[in-house]
C-alpha positions in Angstrom: 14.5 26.0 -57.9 15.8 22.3 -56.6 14.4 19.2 -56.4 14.8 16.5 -53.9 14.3 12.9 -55.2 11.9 10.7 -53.8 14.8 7.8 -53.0 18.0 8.4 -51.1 21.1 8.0 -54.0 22.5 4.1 -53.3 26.0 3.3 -54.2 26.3 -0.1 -55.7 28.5 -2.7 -53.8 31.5 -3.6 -55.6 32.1 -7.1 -56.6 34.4 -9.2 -54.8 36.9 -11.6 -57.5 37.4 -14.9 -56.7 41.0 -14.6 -56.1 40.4 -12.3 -53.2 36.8 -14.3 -52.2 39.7 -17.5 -51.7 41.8 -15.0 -48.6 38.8 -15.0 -46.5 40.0 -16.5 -43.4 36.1 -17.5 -42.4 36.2 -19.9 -45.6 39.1 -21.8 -44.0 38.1 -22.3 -40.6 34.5 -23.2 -42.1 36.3 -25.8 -44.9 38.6 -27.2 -42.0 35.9 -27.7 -39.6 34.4 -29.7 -42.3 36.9 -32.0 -43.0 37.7 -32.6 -39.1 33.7 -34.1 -38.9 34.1 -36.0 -42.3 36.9 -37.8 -40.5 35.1 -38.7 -37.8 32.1 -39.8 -39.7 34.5 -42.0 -42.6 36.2 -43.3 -39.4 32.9 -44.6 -37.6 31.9 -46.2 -41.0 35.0 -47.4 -42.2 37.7 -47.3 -38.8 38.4 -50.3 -37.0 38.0 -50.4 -32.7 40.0 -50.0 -29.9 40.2 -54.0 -28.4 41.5 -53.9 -24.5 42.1 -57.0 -22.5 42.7 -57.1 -19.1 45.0 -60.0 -17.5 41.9 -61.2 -15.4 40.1 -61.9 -19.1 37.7 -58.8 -19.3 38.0 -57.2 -22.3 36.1 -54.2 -24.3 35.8 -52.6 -27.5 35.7 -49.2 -28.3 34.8 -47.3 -31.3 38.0 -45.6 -32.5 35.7 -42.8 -33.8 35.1 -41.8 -30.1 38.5 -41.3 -30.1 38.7 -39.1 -33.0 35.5 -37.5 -32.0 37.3 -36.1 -29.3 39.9 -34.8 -30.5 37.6 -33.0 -33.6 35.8 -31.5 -30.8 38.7 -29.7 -29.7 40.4 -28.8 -32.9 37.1 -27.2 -34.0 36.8 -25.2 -31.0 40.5 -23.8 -31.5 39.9 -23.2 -35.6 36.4 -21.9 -34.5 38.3 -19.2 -32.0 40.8 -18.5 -34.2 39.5 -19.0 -37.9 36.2 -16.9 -36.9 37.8 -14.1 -34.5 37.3 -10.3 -36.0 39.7 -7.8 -35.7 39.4 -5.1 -33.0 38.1 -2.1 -35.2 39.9 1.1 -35.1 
């Protein structure tokens, strides 16, 4: 005579270290994004501005975070396209 238990057998997940927890590549984009857009915000607080003046006397300022604003927006979207990117699976 057999039995047949009332829950499927489950097979207990293994435990990632730290050490190999550190190679995951999604922890690095995510960390790098993160200190792109701290930049930018300790540049708005803390950055000085872009001060233009023209020969006729008209001048303007400009936020340099704007600047490096821009040029987070772009970095992120290439970490963000590489960083997060799987692997074709086999």
């Amino acid at each position: 005579m057999t039995t047949i238990p009332h829950e499927p057998v489950q097979v207990a997940r293994e435990k990632r270290s730290w050490s190999t927890q550190l190679l995951v590549p999604e922890l690095w984009a995510s960390l790098a994004i993160a200190v792109m857009w701290l930049s930018v915000l300790f540049t708005a607080i803390y950055g000085s501005s872009i001060a233009t003046t023209t020969v006729g006397g008209n001048s303007s300022i400009v936020p340099s975070a704007i600047v490096v604003a821009f040029f987070a927006f772009f970095g992120t979207w290439v970490v963000a396209k590489y960083g997060f990117r799987h692997p074709p699976s086999e």
